[in-house]
C-alpha positions in Angstrom: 0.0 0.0 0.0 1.4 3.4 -0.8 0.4 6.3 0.3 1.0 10.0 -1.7 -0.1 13.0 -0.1 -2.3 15.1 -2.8 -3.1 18.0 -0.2 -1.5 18.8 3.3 -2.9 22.2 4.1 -6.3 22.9 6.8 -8.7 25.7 5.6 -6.8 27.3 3.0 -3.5 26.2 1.3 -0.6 28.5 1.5 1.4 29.0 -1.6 2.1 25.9 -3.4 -0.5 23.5 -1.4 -3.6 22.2 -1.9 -5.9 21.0 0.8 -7.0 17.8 2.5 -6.3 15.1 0.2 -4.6 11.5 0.4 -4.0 8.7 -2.6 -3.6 5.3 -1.5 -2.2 3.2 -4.2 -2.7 -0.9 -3.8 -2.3 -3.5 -6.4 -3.9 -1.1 -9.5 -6.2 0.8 -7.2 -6.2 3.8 -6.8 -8.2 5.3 -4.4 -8.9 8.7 -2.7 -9.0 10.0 0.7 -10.4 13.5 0.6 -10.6 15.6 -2.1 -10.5 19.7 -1.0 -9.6 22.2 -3.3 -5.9 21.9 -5.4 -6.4 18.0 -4.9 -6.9 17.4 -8.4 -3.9 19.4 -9.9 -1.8 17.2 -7.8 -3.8 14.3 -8.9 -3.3 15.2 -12.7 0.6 14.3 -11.5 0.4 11.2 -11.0 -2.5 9.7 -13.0 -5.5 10.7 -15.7 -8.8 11.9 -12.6 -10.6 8.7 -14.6 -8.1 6.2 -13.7 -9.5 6.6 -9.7 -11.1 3.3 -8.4 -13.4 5.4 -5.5 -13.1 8.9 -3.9 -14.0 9.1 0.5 -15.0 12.1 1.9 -15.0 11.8 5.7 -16.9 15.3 6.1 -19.3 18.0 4.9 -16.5 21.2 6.0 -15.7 22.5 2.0 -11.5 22.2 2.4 -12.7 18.1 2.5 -14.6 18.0 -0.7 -14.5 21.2 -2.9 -12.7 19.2 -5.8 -15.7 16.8 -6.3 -17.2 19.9 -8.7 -13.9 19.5 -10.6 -13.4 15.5 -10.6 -17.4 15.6 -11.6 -16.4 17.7 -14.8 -13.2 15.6 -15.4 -15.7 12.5 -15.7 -18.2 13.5 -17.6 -16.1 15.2 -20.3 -13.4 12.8 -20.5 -12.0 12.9 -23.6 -13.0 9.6 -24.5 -16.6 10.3 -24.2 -18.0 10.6 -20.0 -16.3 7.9 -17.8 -18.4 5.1 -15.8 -20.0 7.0 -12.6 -17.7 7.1 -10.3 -17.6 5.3 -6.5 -18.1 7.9 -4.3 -18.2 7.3 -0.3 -19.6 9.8 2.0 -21.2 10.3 5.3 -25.3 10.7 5.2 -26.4 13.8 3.9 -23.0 15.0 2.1 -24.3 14.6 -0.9 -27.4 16.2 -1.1 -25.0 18.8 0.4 -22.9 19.3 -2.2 -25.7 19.8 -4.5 -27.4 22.5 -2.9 -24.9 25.2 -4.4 -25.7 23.9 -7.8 -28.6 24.5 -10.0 -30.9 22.0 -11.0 -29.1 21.2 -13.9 -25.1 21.4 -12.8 -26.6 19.0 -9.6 -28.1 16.5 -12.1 -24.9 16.4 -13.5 -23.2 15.8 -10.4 -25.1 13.2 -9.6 -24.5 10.9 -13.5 -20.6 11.6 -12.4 -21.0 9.6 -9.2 -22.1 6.3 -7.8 -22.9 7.2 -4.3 -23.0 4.9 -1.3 -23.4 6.2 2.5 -20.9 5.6 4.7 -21.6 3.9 8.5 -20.0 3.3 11.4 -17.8 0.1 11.4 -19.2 -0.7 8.2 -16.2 -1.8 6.2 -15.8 -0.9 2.4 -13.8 -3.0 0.1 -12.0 -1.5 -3.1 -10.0 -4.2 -4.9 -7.4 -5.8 -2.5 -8.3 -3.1 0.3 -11.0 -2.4 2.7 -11.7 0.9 4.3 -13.8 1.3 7.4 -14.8 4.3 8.8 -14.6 4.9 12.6 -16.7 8.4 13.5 -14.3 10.7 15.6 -15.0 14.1 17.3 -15.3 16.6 14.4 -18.1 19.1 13.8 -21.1 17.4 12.8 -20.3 13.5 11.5 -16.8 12.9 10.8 -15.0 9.5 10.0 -11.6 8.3 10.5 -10.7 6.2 7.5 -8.8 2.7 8.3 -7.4 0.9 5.5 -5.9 -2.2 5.5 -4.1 -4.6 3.0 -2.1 -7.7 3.5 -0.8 -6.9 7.2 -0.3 -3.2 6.2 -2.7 -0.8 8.5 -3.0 2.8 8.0 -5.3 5.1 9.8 -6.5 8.6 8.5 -8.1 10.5 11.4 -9.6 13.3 9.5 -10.1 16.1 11.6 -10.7 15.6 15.2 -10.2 16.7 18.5 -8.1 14.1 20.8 -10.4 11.8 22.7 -11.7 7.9 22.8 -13.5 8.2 19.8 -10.1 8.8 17.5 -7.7 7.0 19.9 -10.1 3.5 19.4 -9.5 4.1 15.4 -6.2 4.6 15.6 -5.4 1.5 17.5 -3.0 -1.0 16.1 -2.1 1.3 12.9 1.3 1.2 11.7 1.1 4.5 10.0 -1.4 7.3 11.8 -2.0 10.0 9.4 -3.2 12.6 11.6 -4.8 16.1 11.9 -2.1 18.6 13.2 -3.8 21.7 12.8 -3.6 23.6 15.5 -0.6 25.7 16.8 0.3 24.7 20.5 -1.0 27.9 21.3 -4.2 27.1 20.7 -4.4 24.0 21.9 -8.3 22.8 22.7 -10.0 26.2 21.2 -11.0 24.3 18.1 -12.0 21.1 17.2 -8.5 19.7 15.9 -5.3 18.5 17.2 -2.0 19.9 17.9 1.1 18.4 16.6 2.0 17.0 20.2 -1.3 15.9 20.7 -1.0 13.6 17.1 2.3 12.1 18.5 0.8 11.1 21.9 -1.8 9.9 19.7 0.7 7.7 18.1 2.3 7.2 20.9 -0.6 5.3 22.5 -1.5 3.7 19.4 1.8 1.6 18.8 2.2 2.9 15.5 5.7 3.1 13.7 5.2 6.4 11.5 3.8 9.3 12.2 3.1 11.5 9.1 1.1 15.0 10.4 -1.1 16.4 8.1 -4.0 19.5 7.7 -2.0 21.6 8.9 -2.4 25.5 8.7 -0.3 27.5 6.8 0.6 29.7 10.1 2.3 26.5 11.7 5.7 26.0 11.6 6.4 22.4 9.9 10.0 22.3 11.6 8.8 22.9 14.9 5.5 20.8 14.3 7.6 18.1 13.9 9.8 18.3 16.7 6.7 19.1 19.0 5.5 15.4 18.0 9.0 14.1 18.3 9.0 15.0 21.8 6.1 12.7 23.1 6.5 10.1 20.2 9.6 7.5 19.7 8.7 6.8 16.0 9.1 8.0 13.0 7.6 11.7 12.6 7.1 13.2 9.3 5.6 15.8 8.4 3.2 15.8 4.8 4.2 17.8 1.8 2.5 17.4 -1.4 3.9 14.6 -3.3 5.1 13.0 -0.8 5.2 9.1 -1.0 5.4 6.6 1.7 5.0 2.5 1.6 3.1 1.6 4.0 4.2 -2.4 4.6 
């Protein structure tokens, strides 16, 4: 399983960044985690939008999703002539969301691009050789971790989430935690995220080998984010840049 990070930055990218957005790669899959907005420009890097085997979105906040619009467009005027719909994985309600800033026509079309299936607690979702399951963490409104395993390889995404139970039972026995590092230390518990140390403790008390700190904003310092993790984790800490690759084994 390898993972590629498409999108590293929370709320708004800085220069040169896209938002949330993940690729995990496994035996000819390809398949997305997130897809906020610069995601598909980094996509276009790597492989042709209708070469994806499934898109997850793990929440209805816009820097999680606003390149759907763009990945619907990309499918439906392939140059080949509009691409099969699409496996598209959200929470309830998401989207019929993301339809409700279109007109009646551009959310018709939205709707041919995808194939849409609801995601549920615990209820696992297999893509070729790897299965997915979401696990719902404390977010604003319904948010899911994503867990995906292949073979003996275990990687959890926690999305955005505060620390708690909820994320550290998702993140159990994951050799690889991708995790939300948003906040600055400074504002540690004054928003629903994490801060770097809190995604190593995280880690920490998952038994996980790497940690890779993601979504974070553009005011944190990546250098000392990393070394704020380093502090409470014994693993490997890095910190996700776009394009980024790691093999997750």
């Amino acid at each position: 399983m390898r993972l590629t990070v498409l999108g590293s930055a929370a709320s708004y990218p800085d220069a040169g960044r896209a938002c949330a957005g993940h690729l995990l790669g496994v035996d000819g899959s390809a398949i997305l985690l997130d897809c906020g907005n610069g995601v598909l420009s980094n996509l276009g890097r790597l492989l042709d939008p209708t070469a994806l085997s499934a898109v997850f979105i793990t929440h209805a906040h816009i820097d999680h999703f606003a390149d759907v619009y763009a990945l619907q467009a990309a499918l439906r005027y392939a140059p080949a002539g509009p691409a099969a719909p699409l496996p598209l994985y959200v929470p309830p309600g998401v989207f019929d969301l993301m339809g409700r800033v279109l007109t009646d026509h551009g959310a018709r079309e939205l709707a041919e691009a995808f194939e849409v299936h609801e995601l549920a607690e615990g209820a696992a979702v297999r893509v070729g050789s790897l299965t997915i399951t979401p696990w719902p963490v404390d977010h604003v409104g319904l948010t899911f971790a994503l867990v995906a395993e292949a073979g003996d390889a275990r990687l959890c995404y926690t999305s955005d989430t505060r620390p708690g139970a909820s994320v550290t039972a998702a993140a159990a026995g994951a050799g690889v935690l991708l995790a939300d590092a948003t906040l600055p230390q400074q504002y540690a518990g004054r928003a629903p995220h994490m801060t770097p140390a809190e995604a190593g403790e995280l880690a920490r008390d998952a038994g996980a080998h790497t940690l890779v700190l993601t979504h974070l904003w553009p005011s944190v310092d990546r250098t000392a984010a990393a070394e704020q993790a380093r502090e409470v984790f014994g693993g490997r800490v890095m910190v996700a840049e776009e394009m980024d690759s790691l093999e997750i084994t």
